[in-house]
N, CA, C and O atoms as a GROMACS GRO file, in nm:
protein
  356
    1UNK      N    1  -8.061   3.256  -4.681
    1UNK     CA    2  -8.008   3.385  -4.643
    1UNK      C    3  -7.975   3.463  -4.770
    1UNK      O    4  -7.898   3.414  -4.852
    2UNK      N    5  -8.023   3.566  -4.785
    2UNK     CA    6  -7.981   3.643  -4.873
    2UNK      C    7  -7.806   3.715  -4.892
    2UNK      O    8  -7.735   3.759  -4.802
    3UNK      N    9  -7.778   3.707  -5.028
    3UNK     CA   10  -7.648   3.729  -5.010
    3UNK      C   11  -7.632   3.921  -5.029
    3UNK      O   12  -7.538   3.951  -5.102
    4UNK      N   13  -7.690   4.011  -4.988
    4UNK     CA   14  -7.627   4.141  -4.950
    4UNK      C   15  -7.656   4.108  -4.775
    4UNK      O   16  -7.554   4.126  -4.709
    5UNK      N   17  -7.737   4.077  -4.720
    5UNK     CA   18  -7.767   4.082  -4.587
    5UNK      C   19  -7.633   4.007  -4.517
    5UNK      O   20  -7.613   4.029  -4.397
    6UNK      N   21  -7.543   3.920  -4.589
    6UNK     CA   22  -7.412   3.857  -4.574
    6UNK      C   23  -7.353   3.953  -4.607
    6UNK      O   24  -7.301   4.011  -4.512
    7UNK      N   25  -7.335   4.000  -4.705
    7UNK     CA   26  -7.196   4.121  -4.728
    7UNK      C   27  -7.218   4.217  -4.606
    7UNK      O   28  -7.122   4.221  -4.528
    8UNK      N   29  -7.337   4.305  -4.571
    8UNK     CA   30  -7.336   4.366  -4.475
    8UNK      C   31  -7.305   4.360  -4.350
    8UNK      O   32  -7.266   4.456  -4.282
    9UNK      N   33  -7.327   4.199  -4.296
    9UNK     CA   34  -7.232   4.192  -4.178
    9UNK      C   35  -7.093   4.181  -4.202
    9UNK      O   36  -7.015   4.246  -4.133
   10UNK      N   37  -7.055   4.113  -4.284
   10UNK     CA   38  -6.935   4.072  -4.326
   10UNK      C   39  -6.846   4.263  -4.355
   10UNK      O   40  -6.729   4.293  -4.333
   11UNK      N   41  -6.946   4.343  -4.402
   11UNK     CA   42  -6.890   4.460  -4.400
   11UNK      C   43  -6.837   4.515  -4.263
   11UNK      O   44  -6.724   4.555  -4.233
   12UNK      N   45  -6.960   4.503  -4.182
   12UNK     CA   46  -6.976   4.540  -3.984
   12UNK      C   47  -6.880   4.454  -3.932
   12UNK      O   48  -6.812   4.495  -3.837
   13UNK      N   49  -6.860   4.334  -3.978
   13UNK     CA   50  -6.718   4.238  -3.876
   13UNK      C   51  -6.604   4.322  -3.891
   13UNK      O   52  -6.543   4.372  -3.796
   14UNK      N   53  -6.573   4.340  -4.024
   14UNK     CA   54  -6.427   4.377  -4.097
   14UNK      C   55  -6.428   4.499  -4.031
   14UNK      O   56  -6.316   4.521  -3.986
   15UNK      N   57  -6.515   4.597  -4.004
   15UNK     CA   58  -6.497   4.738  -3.998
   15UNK      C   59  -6.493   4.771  -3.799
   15UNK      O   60  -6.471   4.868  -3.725
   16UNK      N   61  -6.522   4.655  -3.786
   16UNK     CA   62  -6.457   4.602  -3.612
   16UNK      C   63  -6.363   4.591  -3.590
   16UNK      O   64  -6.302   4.668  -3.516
   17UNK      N   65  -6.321   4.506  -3.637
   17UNK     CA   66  -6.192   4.394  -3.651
   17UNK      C   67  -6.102   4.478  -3.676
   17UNK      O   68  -5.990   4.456  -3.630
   18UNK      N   69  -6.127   4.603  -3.759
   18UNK     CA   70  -5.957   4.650  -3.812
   18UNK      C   71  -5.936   4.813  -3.740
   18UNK      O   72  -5.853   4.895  -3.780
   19UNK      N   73  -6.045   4.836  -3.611
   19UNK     CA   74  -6.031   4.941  -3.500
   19UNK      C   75  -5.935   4.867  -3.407
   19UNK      O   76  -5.939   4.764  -3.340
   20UNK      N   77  -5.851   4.962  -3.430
   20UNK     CA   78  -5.725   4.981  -3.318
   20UNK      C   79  -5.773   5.035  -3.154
   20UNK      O   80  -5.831   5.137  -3.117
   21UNK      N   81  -5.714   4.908  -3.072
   21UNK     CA   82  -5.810   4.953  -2.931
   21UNK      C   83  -5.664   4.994  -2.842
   21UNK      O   84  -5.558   4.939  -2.867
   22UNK      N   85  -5.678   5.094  -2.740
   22UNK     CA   86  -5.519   5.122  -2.703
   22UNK      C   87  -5.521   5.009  -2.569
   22UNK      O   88  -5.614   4.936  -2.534
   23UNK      N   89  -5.366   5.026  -2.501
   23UNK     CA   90  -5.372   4.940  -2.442
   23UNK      C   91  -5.423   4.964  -2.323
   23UNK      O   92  -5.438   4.873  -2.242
   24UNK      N   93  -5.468   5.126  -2.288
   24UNK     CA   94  -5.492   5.143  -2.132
   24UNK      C   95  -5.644   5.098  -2.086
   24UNK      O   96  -5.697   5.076  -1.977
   25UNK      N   97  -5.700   5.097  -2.259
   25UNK     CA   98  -5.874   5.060  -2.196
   25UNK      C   99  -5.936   5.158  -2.184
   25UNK      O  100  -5.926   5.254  -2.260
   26UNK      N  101  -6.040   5.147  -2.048
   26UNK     CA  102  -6.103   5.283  -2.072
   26UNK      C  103  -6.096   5.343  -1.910
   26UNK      O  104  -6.172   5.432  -1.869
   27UNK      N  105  -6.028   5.301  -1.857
   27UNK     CA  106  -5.977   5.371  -1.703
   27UNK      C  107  -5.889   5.482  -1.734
   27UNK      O  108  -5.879   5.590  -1.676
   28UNK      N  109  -5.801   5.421  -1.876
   28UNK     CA  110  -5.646   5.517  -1.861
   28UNK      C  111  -5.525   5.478  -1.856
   28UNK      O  112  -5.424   5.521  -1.913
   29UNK      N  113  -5.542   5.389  -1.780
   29UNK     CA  114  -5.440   5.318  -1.703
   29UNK      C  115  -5.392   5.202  -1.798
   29UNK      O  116  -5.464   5.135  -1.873
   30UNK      N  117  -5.280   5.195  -1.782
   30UNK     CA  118  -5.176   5.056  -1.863
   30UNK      C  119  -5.196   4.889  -1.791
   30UNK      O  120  -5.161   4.852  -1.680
   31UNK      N  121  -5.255   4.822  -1.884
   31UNK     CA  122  -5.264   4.698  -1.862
   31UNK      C  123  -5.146   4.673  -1.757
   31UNK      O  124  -5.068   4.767  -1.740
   32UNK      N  125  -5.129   4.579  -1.698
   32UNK     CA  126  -5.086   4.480  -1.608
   32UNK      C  127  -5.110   4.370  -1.563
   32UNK      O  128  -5.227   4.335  -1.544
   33UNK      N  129  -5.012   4.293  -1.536
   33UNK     CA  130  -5.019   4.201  -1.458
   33UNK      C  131  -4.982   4.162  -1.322
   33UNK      O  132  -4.926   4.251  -1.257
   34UNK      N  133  -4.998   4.058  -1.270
   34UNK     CA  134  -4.926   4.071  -1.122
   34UNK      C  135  -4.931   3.905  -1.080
   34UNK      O  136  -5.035   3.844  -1.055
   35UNK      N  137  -4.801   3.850  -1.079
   35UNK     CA  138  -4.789   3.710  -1.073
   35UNK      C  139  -4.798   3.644  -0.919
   35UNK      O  140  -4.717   3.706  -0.849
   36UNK      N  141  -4.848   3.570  -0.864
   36UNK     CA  142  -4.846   3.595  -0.732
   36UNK      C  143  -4.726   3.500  -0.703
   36UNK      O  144  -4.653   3.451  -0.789
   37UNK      N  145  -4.720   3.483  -0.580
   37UNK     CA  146  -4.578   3.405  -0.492
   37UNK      C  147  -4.582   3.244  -0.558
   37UNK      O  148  -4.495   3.178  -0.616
   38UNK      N  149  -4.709   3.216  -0.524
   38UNK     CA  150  -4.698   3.080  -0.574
   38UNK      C  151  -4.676   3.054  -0.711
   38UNK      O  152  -4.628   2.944  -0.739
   39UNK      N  153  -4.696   3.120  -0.784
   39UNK     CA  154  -4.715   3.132  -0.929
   39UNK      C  155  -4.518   3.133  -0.978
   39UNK      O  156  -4.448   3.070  -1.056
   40UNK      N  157  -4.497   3.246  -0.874
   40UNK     CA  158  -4.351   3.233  -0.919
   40UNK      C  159  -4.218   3.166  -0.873
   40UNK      O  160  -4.100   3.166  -0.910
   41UNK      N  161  -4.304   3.103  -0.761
   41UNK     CA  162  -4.204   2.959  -0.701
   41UNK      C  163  -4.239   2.870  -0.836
   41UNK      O  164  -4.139   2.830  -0.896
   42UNK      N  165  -4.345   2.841  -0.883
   42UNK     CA  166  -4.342   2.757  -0.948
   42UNK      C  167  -4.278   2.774  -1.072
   42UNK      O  168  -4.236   2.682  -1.144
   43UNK      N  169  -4.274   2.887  -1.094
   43UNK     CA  170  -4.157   2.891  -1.228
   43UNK      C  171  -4.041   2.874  -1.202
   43UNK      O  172  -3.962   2.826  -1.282
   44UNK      N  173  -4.007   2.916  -1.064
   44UNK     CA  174  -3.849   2.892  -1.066
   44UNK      C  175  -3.832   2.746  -1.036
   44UNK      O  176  -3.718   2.701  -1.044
   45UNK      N  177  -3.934   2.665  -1.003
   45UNK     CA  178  -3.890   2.524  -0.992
   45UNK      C  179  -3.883   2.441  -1.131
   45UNK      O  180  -3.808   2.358  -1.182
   46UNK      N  181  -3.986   2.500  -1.159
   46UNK     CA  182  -3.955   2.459  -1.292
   46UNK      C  183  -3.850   2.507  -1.400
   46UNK      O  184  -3.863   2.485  -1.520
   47UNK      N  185  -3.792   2.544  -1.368
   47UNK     CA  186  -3.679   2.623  -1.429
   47UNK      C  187  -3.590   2.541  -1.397
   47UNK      O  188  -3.530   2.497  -1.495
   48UNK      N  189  -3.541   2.484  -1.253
   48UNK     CA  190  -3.472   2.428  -1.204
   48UNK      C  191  -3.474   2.240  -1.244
   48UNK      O  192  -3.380   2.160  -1.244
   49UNK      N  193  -3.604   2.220  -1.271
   49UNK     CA  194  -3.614   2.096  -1.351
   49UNK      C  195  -3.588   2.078  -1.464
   49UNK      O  196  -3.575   1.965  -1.511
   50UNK      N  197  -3.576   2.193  -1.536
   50UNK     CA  198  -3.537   2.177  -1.647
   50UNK      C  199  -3.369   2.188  -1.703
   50UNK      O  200  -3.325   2.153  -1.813
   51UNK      N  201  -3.307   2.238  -1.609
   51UNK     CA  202  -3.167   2.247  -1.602
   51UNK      C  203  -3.148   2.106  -1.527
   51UNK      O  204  -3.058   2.034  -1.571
   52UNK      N  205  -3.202   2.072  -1.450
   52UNK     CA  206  -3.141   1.920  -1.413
   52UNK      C  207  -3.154   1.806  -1.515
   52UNK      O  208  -3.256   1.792  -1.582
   53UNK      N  209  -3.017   1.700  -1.526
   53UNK     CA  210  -3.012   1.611  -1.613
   53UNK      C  211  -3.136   1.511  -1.598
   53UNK      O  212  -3.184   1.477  -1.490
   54UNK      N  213  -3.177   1.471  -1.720
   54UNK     CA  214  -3.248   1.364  -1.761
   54UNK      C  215  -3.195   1.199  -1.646
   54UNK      O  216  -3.264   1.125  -1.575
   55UNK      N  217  -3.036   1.201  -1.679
   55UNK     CA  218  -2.972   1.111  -1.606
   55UNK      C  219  -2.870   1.135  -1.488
   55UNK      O  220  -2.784   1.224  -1.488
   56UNK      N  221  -2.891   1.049  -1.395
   56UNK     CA  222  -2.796   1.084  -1.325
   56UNK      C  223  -2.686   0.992  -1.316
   56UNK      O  224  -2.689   0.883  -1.259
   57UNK      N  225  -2.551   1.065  -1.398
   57UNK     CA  226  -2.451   1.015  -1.424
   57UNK      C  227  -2.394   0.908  -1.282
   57UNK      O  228  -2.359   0.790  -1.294
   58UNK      N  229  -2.397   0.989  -1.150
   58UNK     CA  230  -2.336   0.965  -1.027
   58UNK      C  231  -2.389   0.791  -1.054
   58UNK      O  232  -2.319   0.692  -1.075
   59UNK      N  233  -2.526   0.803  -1.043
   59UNK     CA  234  -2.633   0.687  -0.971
   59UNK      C  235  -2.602   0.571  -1.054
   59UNK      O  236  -2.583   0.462  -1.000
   60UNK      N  237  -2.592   0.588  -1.206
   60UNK     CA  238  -2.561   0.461  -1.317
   60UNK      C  239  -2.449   0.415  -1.277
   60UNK      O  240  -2.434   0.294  -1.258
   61UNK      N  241  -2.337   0.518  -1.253
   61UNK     CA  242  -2.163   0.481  -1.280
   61UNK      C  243  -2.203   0.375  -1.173
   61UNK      O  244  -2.208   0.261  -1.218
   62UNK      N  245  -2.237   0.389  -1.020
   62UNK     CA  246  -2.257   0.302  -0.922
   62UNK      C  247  -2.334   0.228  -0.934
   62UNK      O  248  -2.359   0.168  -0.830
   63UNK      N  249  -2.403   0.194  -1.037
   63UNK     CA  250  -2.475   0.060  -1.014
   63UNK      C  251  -2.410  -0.042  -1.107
   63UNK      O  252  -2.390  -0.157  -1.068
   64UNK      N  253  -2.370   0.009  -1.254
   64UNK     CA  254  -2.269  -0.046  -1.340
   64UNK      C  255  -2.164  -0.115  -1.244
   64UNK      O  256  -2.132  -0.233  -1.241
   65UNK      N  257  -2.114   0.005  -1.158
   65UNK     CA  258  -1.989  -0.109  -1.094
   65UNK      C  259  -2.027  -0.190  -1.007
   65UNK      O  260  -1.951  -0.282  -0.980
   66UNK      N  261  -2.164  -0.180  -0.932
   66UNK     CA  262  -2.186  -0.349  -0.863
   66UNK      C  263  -2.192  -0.444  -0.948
   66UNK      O  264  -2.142  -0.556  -0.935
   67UNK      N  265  -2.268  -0.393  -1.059
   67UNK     CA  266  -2.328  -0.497  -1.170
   67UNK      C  267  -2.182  -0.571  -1.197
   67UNK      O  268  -2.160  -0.691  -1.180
   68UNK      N  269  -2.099  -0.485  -1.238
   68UNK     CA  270  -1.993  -0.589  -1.300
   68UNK      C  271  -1.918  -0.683  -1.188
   68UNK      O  272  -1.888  -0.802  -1.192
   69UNK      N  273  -1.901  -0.590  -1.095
   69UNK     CA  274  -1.870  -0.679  -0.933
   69UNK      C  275  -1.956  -0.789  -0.958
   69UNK      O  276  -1.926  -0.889  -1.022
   70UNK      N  277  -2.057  -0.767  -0.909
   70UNK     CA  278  -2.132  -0.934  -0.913
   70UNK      C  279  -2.192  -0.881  -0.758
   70UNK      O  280  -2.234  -0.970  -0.683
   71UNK      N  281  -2.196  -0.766  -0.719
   71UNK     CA  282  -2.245  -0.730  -0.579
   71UNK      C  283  -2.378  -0.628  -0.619
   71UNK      O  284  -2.398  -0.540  -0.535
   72UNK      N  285  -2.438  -0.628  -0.697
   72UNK     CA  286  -2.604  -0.575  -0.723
   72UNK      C  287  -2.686  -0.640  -0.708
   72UNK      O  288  -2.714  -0.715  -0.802
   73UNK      N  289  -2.770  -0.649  -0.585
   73UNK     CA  290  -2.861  -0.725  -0.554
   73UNK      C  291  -3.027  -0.640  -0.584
   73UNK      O  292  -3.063  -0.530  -0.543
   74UNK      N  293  -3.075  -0.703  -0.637
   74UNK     CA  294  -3.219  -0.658  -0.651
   74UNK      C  295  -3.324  -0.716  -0.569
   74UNK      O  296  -3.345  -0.837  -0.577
   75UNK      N  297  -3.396  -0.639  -0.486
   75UNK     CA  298  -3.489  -0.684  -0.417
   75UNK      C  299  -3.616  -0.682  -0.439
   75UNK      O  300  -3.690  -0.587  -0.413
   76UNK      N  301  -3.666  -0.839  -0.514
   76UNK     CA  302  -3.750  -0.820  -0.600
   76UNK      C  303  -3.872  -0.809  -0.544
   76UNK      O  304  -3.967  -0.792  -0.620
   77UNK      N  305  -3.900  -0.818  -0.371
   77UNK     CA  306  -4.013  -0.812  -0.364
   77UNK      C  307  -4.054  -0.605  -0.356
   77UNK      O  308  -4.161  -0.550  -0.379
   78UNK      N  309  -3.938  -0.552  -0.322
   78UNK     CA  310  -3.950  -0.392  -0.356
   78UNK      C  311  -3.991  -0.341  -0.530
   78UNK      O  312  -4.042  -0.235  -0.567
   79UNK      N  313  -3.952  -0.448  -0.605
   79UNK     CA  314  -3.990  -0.447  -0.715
   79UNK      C  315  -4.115  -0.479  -0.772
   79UNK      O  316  -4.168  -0.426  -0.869
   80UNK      N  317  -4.162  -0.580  -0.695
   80UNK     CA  318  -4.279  -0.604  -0.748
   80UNK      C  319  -4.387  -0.487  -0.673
   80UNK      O  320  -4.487  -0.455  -0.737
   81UNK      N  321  -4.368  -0.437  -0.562
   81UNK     CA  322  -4.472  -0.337  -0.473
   81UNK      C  323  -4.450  -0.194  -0.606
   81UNK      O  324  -4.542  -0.126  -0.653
   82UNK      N  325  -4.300  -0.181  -0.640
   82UNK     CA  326  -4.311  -0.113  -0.733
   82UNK      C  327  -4.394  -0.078  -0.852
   82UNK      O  328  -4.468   0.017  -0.875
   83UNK      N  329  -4.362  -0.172  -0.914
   83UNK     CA  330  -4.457  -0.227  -1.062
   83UNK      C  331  -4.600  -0.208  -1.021
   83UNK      O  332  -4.671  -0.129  -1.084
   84UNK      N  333  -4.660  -0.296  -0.888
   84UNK     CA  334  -4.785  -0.271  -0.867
   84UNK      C  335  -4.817  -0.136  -0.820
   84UNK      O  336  -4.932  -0.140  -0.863
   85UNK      N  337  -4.812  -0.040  -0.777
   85UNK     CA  338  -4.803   0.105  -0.717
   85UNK      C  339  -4.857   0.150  -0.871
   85UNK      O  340  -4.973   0.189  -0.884
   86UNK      N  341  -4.787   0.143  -0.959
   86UNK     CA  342  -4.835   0.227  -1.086
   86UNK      C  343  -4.914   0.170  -1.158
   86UNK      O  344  -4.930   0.211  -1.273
   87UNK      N  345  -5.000   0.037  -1.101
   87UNK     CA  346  -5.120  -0.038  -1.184
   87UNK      C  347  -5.234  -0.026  -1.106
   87UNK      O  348  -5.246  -0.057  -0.987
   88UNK      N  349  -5.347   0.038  -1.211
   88UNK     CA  350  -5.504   0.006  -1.126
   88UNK      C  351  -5.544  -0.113  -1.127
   88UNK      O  352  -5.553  -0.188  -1.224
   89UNK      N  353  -5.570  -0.135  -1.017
   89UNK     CA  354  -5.660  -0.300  -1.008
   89UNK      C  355  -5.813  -0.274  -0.973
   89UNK      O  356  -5.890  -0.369  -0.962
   0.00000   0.00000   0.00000
């Protein structure tokens, strides 16, 4: 490739690139958007997950105090359906 046939595009990119385009386009009219229903349930749920704790203080304090009772029973076969649920076989 010849190097003016490079400067010359390289001239044509730059002299693109640095035209200011407005925001209405070529209708007139001002960009927009428009979020639909579902779109904005889902932000507010997610909004709402994110303000909820990581832990739930209530659920530990009560299992700590069976644990130390000696009254926490684990039911290991719910445990094992557990464990397996999140493994591909």
């Amino acid at each position: 490739m010849r190097i003016d046939a490079f400067n010359r595009v390289s001239q044509l990119y730059q002299a693109n690139s640095t035209k200011k385009t407005s925001s209405s386009g070529k209708s007139g009219r001002p960009d927009s958007v428009e979020i639909s229903r579902l779109g904005r349930d889902a932000q507010v749920a997610r909004a709402a997950v994110a303000k909820a704790p990581d832990i739930r203080e209530d659920v530990v304090a009560d299992i700590r105090q069976r644990m130390s009772d000696g009254t926490y029973q684990i039911d290991m076969d719910a445990l094992a359906d557990k464990l397996l649920d999140g493994c591909l076989l």
